[in-house]
NUKOL-481352 format. One record per residue (C-alpha): residue number from 1; chain; z, y negated, x negated. Coordinates in nm, 2 decimals. Each point is the difference from the previous one (the first is absolute). Example, Ala and Ser with C-alpha at 12.3 -4.5 7.8 and 13.67 -1.06 7.14 Angstrom:
BEGIN
> i,ch,c3,c2,c1
> 1,A,0.78,0.45,-1.23 .
> 2,A,-0.07,-0.34,-0.14 .
***
This chain:
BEGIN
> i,ch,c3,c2,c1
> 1,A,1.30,-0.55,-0.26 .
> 2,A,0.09,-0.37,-0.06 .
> 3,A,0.18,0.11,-0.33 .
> 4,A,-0.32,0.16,-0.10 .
> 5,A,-0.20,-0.32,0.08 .
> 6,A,0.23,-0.21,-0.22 .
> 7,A,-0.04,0.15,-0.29 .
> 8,A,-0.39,0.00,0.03 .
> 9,A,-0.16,-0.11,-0.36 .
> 10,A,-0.32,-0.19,-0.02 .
> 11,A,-0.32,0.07,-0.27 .
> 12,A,-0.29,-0.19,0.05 .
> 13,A,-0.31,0.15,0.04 .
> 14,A,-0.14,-0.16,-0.29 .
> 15,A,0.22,0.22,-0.24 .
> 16,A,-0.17,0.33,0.11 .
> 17,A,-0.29,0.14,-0.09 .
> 18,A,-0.33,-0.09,0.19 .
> 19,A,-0.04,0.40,0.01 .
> 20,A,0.36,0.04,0.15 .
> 21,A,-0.06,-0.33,0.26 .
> 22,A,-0.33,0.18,0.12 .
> 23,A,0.22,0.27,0.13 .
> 24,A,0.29,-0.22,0.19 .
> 25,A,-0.20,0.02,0.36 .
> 26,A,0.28,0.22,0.26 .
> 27,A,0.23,0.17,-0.11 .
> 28,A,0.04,0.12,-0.38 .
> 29,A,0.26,0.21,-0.11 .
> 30,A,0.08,-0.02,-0.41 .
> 31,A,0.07,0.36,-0.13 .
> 32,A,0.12,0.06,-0.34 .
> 33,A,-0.12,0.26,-0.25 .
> 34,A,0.23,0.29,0.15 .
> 35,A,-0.19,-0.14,0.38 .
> 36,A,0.38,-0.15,0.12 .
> 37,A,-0.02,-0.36,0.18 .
> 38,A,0.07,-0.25,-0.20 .
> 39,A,-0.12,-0.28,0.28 .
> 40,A,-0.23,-0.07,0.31 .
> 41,A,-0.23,-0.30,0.04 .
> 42,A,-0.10,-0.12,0.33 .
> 43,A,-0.29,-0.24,0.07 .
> 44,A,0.06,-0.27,0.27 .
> 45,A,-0.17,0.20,0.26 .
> 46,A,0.24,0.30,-0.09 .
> 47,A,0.30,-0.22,0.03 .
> 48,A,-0.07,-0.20,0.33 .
> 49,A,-0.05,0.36,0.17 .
> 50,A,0.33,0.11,-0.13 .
> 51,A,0.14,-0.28,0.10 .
> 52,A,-0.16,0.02,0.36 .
> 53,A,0.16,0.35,0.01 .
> 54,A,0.37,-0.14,-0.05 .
> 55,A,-0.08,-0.22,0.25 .
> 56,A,-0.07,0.19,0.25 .
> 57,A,0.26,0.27,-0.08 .
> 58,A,0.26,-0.26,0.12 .
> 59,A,0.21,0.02,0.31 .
> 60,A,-0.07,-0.38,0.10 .
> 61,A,-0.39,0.02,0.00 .
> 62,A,0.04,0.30,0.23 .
> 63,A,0.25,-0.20,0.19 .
> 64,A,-0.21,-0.26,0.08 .
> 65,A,-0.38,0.22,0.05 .
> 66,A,0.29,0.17,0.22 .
> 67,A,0.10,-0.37,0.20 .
> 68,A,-0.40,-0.11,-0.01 .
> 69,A,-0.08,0.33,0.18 .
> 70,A,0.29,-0.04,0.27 .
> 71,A,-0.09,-0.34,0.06 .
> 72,A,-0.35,0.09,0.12 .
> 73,A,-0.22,-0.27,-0.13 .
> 74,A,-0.05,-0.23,-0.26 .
> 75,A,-0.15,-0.33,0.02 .
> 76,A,-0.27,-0.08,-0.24 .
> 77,A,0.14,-0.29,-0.13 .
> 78,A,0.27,0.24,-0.12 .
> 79,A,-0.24,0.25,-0.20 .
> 80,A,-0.15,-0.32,-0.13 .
> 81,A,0.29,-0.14,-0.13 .
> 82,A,0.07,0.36,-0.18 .
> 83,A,-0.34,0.01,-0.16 .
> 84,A,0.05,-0.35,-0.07 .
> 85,A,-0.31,-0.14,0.17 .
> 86,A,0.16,-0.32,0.15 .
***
């Protein structure tokens, strides 16, 4: 995966197509003529819930919902300090 994120390329926005742009909202997957993939595009939203999903496919966030649960409470100024409200 991080070999795949290094070699991510950049294009503005600017050089596509305001018909092309009005259709980058989820996910958008670029087909060529014969219908194979030639790439996907996904919108913020798109990416943060992928992202989200990695996260909580790992064996340390389950670890430590795992620790919170045996522990039996959790103060509020801990939950606060998570959601960043203090």
């Amino acid at each position: 995966m991080t070999e795949l994120l290094l070699k991510e390329k950049f294009l503005p926005l600017s050089h596509l197509p305001a018909s092309v742009r009005e259709k980058l909202a989820g996910v958008l997957r670029i087909v060529d003529e014969r219908g194979d993939t030639f790439g996907l595009f996904l919108d913020r939203a798109a990416v943060e819930d992928l992202r989200e999903g990695f996260e909580y496919s790992s064996p340390a966030f389950w670890e430590e919902i795992e620790a919170s649960r045996a522990s039996g409470t959790v103060a509020a100024s801990d939950i606060e300090s998570r959601l960043g409200l203090t």
